[in-house]
C-alpha positions as CSV (number, residue, x, y, z in Angstrom):
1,X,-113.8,-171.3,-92.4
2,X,-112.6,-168.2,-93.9
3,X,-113.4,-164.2,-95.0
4,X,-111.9,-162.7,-97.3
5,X,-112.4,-159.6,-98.5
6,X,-110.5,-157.6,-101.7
7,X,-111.1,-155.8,-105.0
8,X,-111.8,-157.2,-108.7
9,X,-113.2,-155.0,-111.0
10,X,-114.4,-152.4,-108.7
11,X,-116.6,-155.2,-106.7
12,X,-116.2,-156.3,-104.0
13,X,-115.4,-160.3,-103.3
14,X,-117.0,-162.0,-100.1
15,X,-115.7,-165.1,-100.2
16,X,-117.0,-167.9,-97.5
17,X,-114.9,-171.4,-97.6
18,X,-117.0,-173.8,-94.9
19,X,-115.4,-177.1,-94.1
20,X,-118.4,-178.6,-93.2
21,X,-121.0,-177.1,-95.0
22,X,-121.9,-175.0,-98.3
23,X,-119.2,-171.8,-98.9
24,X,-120.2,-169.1,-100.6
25,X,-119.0,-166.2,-102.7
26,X,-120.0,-162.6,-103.9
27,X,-119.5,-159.5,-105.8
28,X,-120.7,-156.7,-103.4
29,X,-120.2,-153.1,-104.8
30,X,-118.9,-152.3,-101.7
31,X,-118.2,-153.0,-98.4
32,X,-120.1,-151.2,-96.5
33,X,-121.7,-152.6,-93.2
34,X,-125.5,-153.4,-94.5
35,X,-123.4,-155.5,-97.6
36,X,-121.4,-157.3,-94.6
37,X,-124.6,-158.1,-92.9
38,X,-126.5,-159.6,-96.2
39,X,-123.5,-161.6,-97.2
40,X,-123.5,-163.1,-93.5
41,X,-127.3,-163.5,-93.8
42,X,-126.5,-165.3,-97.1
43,X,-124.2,-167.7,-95.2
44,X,-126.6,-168.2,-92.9
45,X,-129.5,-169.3,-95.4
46,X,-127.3,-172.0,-96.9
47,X,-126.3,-173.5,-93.6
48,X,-129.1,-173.4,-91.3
49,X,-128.3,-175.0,-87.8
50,X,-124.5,-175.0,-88.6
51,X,-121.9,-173.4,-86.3
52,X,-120.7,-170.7,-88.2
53,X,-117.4,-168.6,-87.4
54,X,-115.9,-166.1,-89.8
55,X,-112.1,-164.9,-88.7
56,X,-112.3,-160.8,-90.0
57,X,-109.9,-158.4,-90.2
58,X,-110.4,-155.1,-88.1
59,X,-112.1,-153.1,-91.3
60,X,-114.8,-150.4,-89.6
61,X,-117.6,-152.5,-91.2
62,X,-116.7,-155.5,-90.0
63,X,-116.9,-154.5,-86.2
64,X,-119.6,-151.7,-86.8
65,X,-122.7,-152.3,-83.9
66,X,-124.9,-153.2,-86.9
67,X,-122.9,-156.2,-88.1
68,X,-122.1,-157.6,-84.1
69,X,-125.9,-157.5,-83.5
70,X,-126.6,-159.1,-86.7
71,X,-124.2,-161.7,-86.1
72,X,-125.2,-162.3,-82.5
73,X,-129.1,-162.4,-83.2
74,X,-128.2,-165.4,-86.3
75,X,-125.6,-167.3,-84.1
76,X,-122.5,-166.0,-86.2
77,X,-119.8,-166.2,-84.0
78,X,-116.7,-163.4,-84.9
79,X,-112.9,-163.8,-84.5
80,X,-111.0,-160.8,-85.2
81,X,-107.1,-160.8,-86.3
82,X,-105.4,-159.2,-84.1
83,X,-105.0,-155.6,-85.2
84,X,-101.4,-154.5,-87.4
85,X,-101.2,-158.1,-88.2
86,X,-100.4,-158.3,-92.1
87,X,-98.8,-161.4,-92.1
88,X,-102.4,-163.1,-91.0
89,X,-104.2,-161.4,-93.5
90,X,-104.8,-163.0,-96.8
91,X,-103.4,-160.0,-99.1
């Protein structure tokens, strides 16, 4: 299961790829924490009871307060990249 996140025509692209379940995939207008957290919500809708783990990179958004609670309280669990890592990140 992967994130990814990167830029087409000024949007933003969540992308979701679940082995064992339904991925999905949006076009935020940005990436701003509260986008993060309905995206996750998103994933969470169309895979109730599944164990869901997203591997992020170390963008503010990602490990804002808002987004770890949200994650915690729907039973998201949320691997980080270790940080100056490029090689690991899907750019």
């Amino acid at each position: 299961m992967f994130d990814a996140f990167g830029q087409i025509l000024n949007r933003q692209v969540s992308l979701y790829l679940n082995l064992n379940g339904n991925s999905v995939i949006d076009f935020k207008e940005n990436s701003k924490k509260e986008s993060i957290c309905e995206f996750f919500g998103e994933i969470r809708s169309i895979n109730p009871g599944k164990t869901i783990v997203i591997i992020l990179d170390n963008f503010s958004s990602h490990r804002a307060k808002d987004t770890t609670r949200f994650t915690e309280e729907n039973g998201i669990v949320l691997v980080f990249l270790p940080p100056c890592s490029p090689d690991l990140e899907s750019n």
